[in-house]
C-alpha positions as a Markdown table, in Angstrom:
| # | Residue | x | y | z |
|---|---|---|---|---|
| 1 | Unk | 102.1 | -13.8 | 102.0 |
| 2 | Unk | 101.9 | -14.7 | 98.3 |
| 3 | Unk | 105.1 | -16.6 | 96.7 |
| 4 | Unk | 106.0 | -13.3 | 94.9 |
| 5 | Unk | 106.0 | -11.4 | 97.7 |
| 6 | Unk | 107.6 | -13.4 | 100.0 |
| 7 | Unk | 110.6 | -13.6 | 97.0 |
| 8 | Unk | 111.1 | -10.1 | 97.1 |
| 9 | Unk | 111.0 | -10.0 | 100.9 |
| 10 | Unk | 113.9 | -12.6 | 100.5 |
| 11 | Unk | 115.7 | -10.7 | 97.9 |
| 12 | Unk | 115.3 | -7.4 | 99.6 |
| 13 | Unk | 116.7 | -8.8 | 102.9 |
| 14 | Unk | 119.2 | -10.7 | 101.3 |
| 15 | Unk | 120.5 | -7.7 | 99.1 |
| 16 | Unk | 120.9 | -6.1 | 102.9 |
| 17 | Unk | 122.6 | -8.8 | 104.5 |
| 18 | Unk | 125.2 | -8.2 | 101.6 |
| 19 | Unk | 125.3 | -4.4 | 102.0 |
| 20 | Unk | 125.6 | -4.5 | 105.1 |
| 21 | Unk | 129.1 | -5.9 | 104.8 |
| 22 | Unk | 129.7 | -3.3 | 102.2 |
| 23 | Unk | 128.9 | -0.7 | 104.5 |
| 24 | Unk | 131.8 | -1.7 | 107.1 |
| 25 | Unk | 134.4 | -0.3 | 104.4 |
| 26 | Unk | 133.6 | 2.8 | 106.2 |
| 27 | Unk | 135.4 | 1.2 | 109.4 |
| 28 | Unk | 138.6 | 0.3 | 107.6 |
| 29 | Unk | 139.1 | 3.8 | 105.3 |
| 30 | Unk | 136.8 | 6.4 | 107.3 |
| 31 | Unk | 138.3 | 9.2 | 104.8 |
| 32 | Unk | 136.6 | 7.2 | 101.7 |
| 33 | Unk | 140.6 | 6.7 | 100.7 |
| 34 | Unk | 141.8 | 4.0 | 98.6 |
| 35 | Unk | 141.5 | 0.5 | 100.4 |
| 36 | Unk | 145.2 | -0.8 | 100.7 |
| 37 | Unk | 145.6 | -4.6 | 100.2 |
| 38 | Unk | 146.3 | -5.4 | 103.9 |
| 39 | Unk | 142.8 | -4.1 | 104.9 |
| 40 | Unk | 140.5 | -5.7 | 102.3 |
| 41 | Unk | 142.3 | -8.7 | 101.4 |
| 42 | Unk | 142.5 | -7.5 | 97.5 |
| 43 | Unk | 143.4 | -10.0 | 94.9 |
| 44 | Unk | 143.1 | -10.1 | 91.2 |
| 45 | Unk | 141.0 | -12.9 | 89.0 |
| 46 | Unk | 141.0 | -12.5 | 85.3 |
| 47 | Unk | 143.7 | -10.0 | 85.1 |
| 48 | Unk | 145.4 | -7.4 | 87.2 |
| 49 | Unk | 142.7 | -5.1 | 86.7 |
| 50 | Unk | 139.6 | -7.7 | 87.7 |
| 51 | Unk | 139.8 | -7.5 | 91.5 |
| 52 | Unk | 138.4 | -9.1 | 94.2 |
| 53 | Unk | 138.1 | -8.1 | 98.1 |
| 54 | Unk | 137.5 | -10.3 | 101.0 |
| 55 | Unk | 134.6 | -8.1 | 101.2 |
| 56 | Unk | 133.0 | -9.6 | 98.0 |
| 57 | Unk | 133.2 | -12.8 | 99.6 |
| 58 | Unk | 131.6 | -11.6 | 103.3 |
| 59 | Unk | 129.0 | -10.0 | 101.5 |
| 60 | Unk | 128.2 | -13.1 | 99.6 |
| 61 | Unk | 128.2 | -15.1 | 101.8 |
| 62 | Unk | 125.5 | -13.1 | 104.1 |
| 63 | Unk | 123.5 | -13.3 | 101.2 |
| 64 | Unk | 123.9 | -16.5 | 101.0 |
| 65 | Unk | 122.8 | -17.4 | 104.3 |
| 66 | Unk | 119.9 | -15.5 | 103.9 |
| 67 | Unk | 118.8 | -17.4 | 101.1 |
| 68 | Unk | 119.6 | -20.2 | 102.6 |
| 69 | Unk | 117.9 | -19.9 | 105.7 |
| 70 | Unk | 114.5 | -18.8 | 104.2 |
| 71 | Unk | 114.5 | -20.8 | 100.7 |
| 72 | Unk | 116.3 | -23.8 | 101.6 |
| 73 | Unk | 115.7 | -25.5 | 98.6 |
| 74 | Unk | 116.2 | -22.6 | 96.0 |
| 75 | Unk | 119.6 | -23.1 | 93.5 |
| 76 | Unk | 122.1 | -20.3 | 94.4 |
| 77 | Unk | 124.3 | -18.7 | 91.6 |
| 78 | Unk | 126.4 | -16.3 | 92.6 |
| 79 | Unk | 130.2 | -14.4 | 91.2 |
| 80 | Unk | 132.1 | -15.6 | 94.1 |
| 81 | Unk | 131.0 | -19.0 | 94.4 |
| 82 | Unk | 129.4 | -20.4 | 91.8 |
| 83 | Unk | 126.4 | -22.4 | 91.6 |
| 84 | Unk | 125.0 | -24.1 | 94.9 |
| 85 | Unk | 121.7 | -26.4 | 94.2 |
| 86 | Unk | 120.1 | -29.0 | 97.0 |
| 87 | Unk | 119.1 | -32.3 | 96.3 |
| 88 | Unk | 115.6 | -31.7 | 96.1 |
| 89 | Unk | 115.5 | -28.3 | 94.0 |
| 90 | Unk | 112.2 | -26.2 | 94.0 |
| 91 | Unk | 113.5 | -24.7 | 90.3 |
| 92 | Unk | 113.9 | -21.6 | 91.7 |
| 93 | Unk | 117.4 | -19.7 | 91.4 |
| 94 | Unk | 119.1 | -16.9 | 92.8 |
| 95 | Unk | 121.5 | -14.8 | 90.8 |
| 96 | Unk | 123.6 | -12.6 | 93.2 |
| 97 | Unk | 126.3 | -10.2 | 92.6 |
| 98 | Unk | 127.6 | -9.5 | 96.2 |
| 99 | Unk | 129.9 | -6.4 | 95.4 |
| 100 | Unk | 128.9 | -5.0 | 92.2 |
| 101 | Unk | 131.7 | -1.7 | 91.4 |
| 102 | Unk | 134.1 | -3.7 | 93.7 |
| 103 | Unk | 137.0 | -1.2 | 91.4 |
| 104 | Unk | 134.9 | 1.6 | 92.5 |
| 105 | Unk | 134.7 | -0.5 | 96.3 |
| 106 | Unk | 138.6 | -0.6 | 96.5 |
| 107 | Unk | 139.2 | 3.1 | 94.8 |
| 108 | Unk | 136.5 | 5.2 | 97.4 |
| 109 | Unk | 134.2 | 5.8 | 94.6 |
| 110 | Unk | 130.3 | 5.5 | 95.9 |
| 111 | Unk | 129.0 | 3.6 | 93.1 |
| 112 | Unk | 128.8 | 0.4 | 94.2 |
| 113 | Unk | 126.3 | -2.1 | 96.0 |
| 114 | Unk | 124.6 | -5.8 | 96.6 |
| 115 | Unk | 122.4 | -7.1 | 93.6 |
| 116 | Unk | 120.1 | -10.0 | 94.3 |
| 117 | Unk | 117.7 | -11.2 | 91.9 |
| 118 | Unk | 115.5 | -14.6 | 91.7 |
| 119 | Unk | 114.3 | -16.7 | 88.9 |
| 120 | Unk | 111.3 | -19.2 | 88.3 |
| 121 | Unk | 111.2 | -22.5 | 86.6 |
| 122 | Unk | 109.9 | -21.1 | 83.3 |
| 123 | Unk | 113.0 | -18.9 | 82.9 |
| 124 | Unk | 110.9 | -15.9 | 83.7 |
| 125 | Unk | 112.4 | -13.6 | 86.7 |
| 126 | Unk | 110.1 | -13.3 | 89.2 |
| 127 | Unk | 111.9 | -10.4 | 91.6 |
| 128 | Unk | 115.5 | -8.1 | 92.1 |
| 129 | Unk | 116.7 | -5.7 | 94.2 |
| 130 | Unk | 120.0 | -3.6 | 93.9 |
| 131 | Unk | 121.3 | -2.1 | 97.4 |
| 132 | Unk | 123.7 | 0.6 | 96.9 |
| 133 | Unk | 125.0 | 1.4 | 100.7 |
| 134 | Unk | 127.0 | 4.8 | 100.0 |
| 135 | Unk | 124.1 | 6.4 | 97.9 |
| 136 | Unk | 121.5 | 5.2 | 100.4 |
| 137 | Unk | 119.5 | 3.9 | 97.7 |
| 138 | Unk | 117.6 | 1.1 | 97.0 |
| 139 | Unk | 115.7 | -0.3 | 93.4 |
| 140 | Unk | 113.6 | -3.2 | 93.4 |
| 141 | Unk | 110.9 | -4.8 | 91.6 |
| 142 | Unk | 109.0 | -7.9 | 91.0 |
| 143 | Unk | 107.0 | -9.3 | 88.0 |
| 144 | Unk | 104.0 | -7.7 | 87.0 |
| 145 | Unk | 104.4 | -5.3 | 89.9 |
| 146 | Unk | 106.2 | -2.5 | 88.8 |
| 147 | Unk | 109.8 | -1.1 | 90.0 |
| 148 | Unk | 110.3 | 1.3 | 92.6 |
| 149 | Unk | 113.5 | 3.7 | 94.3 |
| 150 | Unk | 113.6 | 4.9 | 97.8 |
| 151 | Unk | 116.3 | 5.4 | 101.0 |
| 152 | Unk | 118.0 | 2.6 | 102.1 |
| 153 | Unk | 116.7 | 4.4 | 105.7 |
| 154 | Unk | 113.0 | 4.5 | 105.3 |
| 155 | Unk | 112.1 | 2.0 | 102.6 |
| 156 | Unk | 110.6 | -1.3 | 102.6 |
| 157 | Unk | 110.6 | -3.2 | 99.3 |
| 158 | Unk | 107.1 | -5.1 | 99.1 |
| 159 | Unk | 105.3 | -3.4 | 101.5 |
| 160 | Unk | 102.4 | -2.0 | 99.4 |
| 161 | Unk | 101.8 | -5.7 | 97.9 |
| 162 | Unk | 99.5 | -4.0 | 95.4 |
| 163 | Unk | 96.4 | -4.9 | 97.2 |
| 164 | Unk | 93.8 | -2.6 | 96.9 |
| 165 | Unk | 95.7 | -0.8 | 94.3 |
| 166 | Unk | 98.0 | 0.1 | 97.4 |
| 167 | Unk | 101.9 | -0.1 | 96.0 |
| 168 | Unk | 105.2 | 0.8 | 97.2 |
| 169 | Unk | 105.1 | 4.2 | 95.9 |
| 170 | Unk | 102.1 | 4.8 | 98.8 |
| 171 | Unk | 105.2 | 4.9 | 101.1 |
| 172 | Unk | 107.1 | 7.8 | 102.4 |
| 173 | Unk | 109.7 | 8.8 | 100.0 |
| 174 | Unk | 109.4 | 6.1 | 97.5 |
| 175 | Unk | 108.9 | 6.3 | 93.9 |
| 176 | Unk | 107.3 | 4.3 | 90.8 |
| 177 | Unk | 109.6 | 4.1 | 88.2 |
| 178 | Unk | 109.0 | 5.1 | 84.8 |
| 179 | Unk | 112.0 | 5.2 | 82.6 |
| 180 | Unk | 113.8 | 8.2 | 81.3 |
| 181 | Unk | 111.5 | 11.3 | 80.0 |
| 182 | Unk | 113.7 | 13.6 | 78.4 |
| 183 | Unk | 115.4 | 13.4 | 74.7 |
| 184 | Unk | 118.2 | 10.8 | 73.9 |
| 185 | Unk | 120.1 | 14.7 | 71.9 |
| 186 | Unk | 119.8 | 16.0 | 75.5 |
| 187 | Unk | 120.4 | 12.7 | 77.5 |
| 188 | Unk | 123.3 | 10.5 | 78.6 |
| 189 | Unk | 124.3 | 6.7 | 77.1 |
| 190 | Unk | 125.6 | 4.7 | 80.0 |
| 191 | Unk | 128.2 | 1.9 | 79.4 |
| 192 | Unk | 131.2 | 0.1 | 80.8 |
| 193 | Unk | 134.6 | -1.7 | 80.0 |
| 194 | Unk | 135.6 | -4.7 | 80.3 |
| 195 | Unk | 138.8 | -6.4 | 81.6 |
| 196 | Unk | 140.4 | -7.9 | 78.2 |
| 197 | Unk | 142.0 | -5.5 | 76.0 |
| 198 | Unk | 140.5 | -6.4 | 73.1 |
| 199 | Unk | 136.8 | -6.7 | 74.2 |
| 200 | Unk | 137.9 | -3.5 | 75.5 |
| 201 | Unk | 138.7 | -1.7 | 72.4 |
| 202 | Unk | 135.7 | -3.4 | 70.9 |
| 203 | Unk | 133.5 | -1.9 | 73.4 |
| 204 | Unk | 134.8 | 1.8 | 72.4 |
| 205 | Unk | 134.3 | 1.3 | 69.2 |
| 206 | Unk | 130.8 | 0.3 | 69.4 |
| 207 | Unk | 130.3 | 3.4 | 71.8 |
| 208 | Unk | 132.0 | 5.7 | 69.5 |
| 209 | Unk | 129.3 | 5.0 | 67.1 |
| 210 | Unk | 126.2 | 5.3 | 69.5 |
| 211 | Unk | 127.4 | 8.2 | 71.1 |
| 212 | Unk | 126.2 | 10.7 | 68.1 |
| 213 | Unk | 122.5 | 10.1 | 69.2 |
| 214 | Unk | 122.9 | 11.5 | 72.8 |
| 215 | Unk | 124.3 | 14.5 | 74.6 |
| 216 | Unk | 126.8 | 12.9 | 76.4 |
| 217 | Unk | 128.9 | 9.6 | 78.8 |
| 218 | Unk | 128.5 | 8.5 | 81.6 |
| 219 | Unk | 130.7 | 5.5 | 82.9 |
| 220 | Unk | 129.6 | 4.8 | 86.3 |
| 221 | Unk | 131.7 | 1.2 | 87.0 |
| 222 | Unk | 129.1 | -0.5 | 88.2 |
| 223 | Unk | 126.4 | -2.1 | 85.8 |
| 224 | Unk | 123.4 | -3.1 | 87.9 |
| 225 | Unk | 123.6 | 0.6 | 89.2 |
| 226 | Unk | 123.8 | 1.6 | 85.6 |
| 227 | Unk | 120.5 | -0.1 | 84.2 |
| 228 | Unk | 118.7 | 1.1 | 87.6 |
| 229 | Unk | 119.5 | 4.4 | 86.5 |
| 230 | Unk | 117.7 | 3.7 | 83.4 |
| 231 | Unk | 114.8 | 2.6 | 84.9 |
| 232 | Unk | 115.1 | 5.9 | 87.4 |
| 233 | Unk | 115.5 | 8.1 | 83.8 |
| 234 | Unk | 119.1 | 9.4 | 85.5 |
| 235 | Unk | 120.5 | 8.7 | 82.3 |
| 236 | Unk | 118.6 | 7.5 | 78.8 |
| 237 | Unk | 120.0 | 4.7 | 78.2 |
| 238 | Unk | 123.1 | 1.4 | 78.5 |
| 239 | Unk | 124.4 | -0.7 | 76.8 |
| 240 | Unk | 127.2 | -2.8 | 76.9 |
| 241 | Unk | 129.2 | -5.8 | 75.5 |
| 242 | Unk | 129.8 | -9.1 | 77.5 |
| 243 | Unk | 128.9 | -8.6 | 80.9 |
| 244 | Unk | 127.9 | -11.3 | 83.3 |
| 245 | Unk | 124.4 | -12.5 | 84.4 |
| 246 | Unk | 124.6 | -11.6 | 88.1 |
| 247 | Unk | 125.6 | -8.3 | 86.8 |
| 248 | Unk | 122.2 | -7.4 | 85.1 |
| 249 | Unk | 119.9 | -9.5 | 86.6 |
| 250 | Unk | 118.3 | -7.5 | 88.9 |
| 251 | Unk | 118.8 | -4.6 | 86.9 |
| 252 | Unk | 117.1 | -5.9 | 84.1 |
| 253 | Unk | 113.4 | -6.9 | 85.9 |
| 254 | Unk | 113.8 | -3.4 | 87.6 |
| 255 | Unk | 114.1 | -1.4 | 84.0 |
| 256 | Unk | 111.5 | -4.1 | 82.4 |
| 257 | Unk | 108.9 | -3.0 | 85.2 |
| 258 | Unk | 109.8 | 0.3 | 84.8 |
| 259 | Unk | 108.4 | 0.4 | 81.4 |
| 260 | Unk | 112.1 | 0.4 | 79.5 |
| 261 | Unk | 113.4 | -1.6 | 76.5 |
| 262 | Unk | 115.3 | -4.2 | 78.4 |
| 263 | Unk | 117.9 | -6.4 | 75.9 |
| 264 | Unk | 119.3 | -9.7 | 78.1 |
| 265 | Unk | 121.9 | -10.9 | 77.1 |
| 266 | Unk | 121.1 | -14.7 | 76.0 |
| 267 | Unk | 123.3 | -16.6 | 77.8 |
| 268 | Unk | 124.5 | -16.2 | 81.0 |
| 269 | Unk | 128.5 | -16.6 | 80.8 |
| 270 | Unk | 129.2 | -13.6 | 79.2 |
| 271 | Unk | 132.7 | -14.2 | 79.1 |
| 272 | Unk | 132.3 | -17.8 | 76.9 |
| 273 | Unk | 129.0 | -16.2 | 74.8 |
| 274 | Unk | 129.5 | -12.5 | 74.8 |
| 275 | Unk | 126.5 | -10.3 | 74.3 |
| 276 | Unk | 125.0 | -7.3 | 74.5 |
| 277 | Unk | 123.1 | -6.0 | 77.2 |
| 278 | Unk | 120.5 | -2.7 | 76.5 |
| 279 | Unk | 118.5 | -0.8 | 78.8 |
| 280 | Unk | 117.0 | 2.1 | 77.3 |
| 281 | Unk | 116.5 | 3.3 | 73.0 |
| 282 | Unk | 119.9 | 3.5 | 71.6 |
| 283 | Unk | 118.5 | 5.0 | 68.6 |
| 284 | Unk | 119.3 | 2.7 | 66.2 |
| 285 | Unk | 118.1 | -0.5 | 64.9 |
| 286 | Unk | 120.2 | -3.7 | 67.4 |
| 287 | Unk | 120.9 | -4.9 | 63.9 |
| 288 | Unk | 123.8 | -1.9 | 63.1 |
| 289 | Unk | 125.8 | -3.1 | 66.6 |
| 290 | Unk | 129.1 | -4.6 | 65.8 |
| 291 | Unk | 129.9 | -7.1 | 67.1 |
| 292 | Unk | 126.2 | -7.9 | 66.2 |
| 293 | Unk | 123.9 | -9.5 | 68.8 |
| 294 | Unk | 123.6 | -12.8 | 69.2 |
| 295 | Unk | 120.6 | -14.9 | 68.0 |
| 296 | Unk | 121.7 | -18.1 | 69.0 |
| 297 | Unk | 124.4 | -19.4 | 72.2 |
| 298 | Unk | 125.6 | -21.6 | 70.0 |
């Protein structure tokens, strides 16, 4: 098994191990109702709208142990936990964002899921996958391999392994991604909100003035979800202001091998460095954003 495929065999089970915790919401609320604090443990972090479940923190830690058990010596970074590295790094990191939506988790709404995504010594990442357990769909890609979609049920990230000009697509209800095909005056812009009021009213602002080149919204509450569906072409484009990097990472390799304009933010504390994050052709030059994009961390 080469390195790369053995990194998204990683990822792929790893994103699992964390859906898989997602997927025992179902147990607690079998209606899909709104998940009371009793049952999910629900606290807030940055404000009383930033919440966290004890789910979030399951689901990491499966991932987690999933990593650990097969990459030992891989650095972990992940939004519960924060950075884990072993004595004797190998240079390669993880990024994971166990409950990605967790608002949508709490409020019944299907758009959530497990992102995992891995990153090489140069910088460069090498693999990601984005579970989403209530849609029973998976993305995933890895470098210089091309992104794919397919059931949660049936598909098997890695499988094709490009030999022989065999690739994932060759199974059973999986697709190769390609980006969006349609016109940005017929097609949807993508964003999200943050928690702080005035990044907030920032964000609108900057929306407001996109939103002439496309034919509609979409807020879906869940951002890794949101650049898949880029790279799917379910909506044209995304774009928004000071997320965090286990929020796009996977997300972003997926759109980039999908054939999409993929913006990363430059650093990965989007909170301390805010930035913009773009899937997709906004329609105008990056330059015209306010607040403008960074070009340095500093």
């Amino acid at each position: 098994m080469t390195e790369a495929r053995e990194l998204l065999d990683v990822a792929a089970e790893a994103a699992a191990a964390g859906a898989a915790v997602l997927a025992e919401r179902d147990a607690v609320a079998p209606s899909g109702r709104v998940l009371r604090g009793d049952e999910s443990g629900l606290k807030t972090k940055s404000s009383e709208a930033d919440l966290v479940t004890d789910f979030d923190r399951r689901s990491e830690q499966a991932v987690r142990a999933v990593i650990g058990r097969r990459r030992p010596q891989d650095a972990i970074t992940g939004e519960e936990y924060g950075t884990s590295a072993p004595e004797q790094a190998s240079g390669i990191r993880w990024s994971i964002d166990p409950l990605d939506g967790t608002t949508n988790f709490v409020r019944g709404i299907v758009y959530y899921g497990t992102s995992v995504a891995v990153q090489g010594p140069d910088g460069d990442w090498l693999a990601g996958v984005v579970h989403a357990p209530a849609l029973d769909r998976l993305w995933w890609a890895s470098r210089g391999a091309g992104a794919f979609t397919g059931r949660v049920s049936t598909a098997r990230p890695g499988a094709g392994d490009g030999v022989g000009g065999v690739d994932d697509a060759g199974q059973p209800g999986v697709d190769r991604l390609s980006g969006p095909q349609g016109t940005r005056a017929a097609g949807l812009l993508s964003t999200g909100f943050g928690y702080d009021a005035a990044r907030r009213e920032q964000q609108v602002s900057a929306v407001v003035e996109l939103l002439g080149g496309f034919g509609n919204l979409r807020r879906l509450g869940a951002a890794a979800l949101d650049i898949c569906m880029v790279a799917d072409g379910t909506v044209e484009a995304y774009a928004e202001y000071g997320i965090q990097e286990h929020d796009w990472a996977a997300g972003a390799l997926i759109a980039e091998e999908a054939g999409v304009p993929m913006r990363r933010p430059l650093a990965a504390d989007g909170a301390a460095h805010p930035d913009w994050c773009i899937a997709g052709d906004l329609g105008v030059p990056l330059e015209q954003l306010r607040p403008a994009p960074r070009e340095t961390v500093a």
